[in-house]
C-alpha positions as CSV (number, residue, x, y, z in Angstrom):
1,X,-11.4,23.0,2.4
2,X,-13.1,21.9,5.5
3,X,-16.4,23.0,6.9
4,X,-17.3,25.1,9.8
5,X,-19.0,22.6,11.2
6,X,-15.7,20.2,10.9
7,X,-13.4,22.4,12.0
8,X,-15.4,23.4,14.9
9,X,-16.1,19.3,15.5
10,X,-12.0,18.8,15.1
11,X,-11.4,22.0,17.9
12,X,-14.3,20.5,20.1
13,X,-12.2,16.5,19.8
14,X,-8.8,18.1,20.7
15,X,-10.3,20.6,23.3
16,X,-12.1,17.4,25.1
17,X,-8.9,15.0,25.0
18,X,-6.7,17.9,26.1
19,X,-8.9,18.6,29.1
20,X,-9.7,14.7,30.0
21,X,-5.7,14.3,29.4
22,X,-6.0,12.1,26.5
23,X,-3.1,11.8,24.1
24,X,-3.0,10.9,20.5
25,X,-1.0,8.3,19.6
26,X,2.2,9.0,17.9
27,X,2.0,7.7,13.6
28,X,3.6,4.7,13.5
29,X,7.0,4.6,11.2
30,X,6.5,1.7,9.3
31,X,9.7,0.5,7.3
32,X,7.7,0.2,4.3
33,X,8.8,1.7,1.6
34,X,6.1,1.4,-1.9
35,X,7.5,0.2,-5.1
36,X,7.0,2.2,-8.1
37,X,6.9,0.8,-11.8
38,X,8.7,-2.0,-10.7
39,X,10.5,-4.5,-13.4
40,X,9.5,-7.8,-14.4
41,X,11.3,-10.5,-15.4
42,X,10.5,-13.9,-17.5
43,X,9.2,-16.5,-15.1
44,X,12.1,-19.3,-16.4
45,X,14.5,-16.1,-15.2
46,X,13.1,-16.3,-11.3
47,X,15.3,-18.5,-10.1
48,X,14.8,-17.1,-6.4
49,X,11.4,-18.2,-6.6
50,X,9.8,-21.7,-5.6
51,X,7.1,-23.5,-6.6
52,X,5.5,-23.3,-2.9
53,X,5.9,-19.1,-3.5
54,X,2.5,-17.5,-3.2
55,X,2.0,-14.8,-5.8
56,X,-0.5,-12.3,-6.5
57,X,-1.1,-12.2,-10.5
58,X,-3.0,-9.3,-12.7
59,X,-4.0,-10.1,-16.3
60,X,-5.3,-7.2,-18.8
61,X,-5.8,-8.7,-22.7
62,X,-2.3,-10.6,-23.1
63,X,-0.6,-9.0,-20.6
64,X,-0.2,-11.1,-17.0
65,X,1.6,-9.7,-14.0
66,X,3.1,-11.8,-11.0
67,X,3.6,-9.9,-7.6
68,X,5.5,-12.4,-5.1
69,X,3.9,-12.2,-1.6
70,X,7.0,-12.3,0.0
71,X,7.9,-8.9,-1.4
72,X,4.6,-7.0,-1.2
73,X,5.2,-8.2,2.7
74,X,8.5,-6.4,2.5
75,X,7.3,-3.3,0.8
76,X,3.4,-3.3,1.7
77,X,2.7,-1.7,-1.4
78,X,3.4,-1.8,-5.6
79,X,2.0,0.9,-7.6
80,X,2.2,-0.5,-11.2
81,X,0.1,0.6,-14.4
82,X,-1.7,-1.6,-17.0
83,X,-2.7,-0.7,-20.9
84,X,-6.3,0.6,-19.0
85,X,-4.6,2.8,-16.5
86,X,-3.0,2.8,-12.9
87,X,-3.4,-0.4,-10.3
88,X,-2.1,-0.5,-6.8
89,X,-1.3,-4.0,-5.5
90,X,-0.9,-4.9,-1.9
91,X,-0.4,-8.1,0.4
């Protein structure tokens, strides 16, 4: 719940850029769309990947995770869990 104070702040903002004719800017619609729990496959099984592939990896105990860059671009977001809880990767 918001303050007083805020909300008579947030009234003040859109009273002053209504009167000076100031528009907000429209939220852009990015085409990302997150991936959640995603599935892993053995390394020896990528075949799609190369050697020059940049990857973002997570390791927890003997667990080790490999995000490819190229689809983090794509999808701007991974929400994955390890053993200690939930991680959010991002490229």
């Amino acid at each position: 719940m918001r303050s007083s104070t805020a909300a008579g702040i947030t009234a003040l903002l859109l009273a002053t850029s209504a009167a000076f004719g100031f528009q907000t800017a429209p939220k852009p619609n990015l085409p990302y769309k997150a991936i959640d729990n995603p599935e892993f496959i053995p390394a020896k099984e990528a075949t799609f990947m190369s050697d020059r592939d940049r990857m973002i990896g997570v390791t927890e105990g003997k667990i080790a995770k490999a995000y490819p860059a190229g689809i983090l671009a794509q999808h701007g977001l991974v929400q994955d869990k390890l053993p200690d809880g939930p991680i959010a990767v991002t490229w």
